[in-house]
Every structure is written in structure tokens, then in C-alpha cells.
C-alpha positions in Angstrom: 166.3 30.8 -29.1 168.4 27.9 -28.3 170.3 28.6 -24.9 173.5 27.1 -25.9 173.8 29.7 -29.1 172.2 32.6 -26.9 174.8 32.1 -24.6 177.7 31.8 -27.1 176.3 35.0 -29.0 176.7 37.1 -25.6 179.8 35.4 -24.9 181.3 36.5 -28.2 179.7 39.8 -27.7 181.1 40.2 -24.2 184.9 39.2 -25.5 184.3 41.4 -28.1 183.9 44.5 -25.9 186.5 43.1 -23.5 189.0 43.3 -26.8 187.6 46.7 -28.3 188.3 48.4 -24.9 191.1 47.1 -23.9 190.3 45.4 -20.8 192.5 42.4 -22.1 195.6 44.7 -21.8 196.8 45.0 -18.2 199.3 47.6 -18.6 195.7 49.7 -19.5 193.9 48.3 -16.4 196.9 49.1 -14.0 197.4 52.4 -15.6 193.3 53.0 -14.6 193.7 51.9 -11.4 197.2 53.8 -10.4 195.0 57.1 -9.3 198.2 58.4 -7.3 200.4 57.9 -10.5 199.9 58.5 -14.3 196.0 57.4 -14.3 194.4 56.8 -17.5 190.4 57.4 -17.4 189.5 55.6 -20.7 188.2 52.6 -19.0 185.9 54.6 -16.8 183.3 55.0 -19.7 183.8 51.1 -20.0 182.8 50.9 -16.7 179.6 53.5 -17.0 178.6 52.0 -19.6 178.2 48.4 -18.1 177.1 49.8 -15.8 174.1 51.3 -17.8 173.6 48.3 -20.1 173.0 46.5 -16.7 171.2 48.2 -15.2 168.6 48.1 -18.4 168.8 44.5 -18.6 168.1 44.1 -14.6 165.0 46.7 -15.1 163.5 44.8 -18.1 163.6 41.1 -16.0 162.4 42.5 -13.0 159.4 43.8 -15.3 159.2 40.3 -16.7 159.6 38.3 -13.3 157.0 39.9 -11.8 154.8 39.0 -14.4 155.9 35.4 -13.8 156.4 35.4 -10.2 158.2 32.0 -8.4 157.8 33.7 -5.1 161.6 33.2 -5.6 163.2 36.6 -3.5 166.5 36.1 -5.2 170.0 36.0 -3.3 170.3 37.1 0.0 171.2 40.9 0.2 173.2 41.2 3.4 177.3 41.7 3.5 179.0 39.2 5.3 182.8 37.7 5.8 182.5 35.4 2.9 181.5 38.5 0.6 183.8 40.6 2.0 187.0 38.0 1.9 185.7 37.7 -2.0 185.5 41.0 -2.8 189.4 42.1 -1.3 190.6 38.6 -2.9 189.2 39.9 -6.2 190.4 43.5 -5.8 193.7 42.3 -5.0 194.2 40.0 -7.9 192.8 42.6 -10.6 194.8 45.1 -8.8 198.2 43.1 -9.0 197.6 41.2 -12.5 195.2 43.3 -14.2 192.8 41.1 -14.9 189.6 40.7 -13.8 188.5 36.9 -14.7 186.6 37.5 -18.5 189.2 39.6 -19.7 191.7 36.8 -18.3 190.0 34.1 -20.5 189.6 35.9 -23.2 193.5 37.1 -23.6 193.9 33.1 -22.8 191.8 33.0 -26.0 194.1 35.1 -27.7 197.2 33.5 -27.1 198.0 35.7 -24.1 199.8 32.6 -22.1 200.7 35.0 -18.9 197.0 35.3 -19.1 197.2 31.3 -18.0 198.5 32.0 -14.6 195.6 34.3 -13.6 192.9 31.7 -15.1 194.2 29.0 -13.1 194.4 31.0 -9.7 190.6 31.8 -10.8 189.5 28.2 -11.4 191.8 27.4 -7.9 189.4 29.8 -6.5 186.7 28.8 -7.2 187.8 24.9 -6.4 188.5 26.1 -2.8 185.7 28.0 -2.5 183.6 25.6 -3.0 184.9 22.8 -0.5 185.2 25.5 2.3 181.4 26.4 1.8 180.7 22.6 1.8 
């Protein structure tokens, strides 16, 4: 298959399930996050179910890289500051906005022009990430 269409098929499947659960609404994301307050458990099966799709699709091209081995090991596996800093940058953002960065785009998509503010800080991001690790 064509990667350009293989990637808009799973893009348009991704956004679909990113509509269908609600993870483009961020009064539901907050409400799943505020564990001290009125939380809302729905998106937990979102989450377990990633989660399990995966790790399906990580088993099944492990199975087919080691049948075409590169000798490539993969990324690093070690925690370090600029993991760290990225992971309580991200938290922080979802936590205040909530919006992690597909649902963000994708309520951009919709129309959803507060959604605009969270893609910029994201592309931002990623713009100053990239000259500090240069």
C-alpha cells in the first residue's frame, strides 16, 4: 500500500476515535483527570484500550523486525532530564488545556479555534526543542 494513503487511513482512523471518545472535549479530559473532585472514568477504557491495540501492534513488528534484522537496537532506553522536562511540560499542558496534541489538531479540524492556541504552543515546542538539542 501506498504510504501517503496508509498514513491518511490511520490518521482518519485515529481522529475518528479521538472524536467517538471524546478526547476532543476538554471539559471530559479535565473532568478524568480531577481524581480529588467529580472524576469521570469513561476515558480510562480509552486509555486500556490504546494501550492494548499498542501493545499488539508493537508485538507483531518486533516479530517482523527480527525477521529482517538492521542490527538497529532502536532508541535509547534510559530516563534522562530532557525526557523528564518533556514529560512534566506535556502533563502540564494536557492537565491545564485538556488536550493532549492529536486531540488538539483534530478539534482544530473541527472548527474548535481555542483548540488553535494549544496547536501553536505544540508546534512552539517543538521549534524550541529542536534548536536547544542542536
Amino acid at each position: 500500500m501506498n504510504p501517503t494513503l496508509s498514513s491518511l487511513i490511520a490518521g482518519l482512523l485515529f481522529g475518528a476515535g479521538l472524536l467517538l471518545s471524546g478526547m476532543v472535549n476538554p471539559a471530559k479530559v479535565i473532568g478524568f483527570l480531577d481524581i480529588a473532585g467529580a472524576w469521570d472514568p469513561s476515558l480510562a477504557l480509552v486509555m486500556v484500550s490504546a494501550i492494548l491495540v499498542s501493545w499488539i501492534g508493537v508485538r507483531l513488528s518486533l516479530r517482523r523486525a527480527s525477521a529482517t534484522d538492521t542490527g538497529d537496537d532502536g532508541p535509547p532506553r534510559r530516563i534522562d532530564r530532557p525526557l523528564l522536562v518533556g514529560s512534566a511540560l506535556f502533563g502540564i499542558g494536557w492537565g491545564v488545556t485538556g488536550f493532549c496534541p492529536g486531540p488538539a489538531v483534530a478539534a482544530l479540524g473541527m472548527g474548535f479555534w481555542p483548540a488553535s492556541i494549544v496547536v501553536i504552543g505544540l508546534v512552539a515546542g517543538l521549534w524550541a526543542g529542536n534548536r536547544l538539542s542542536a
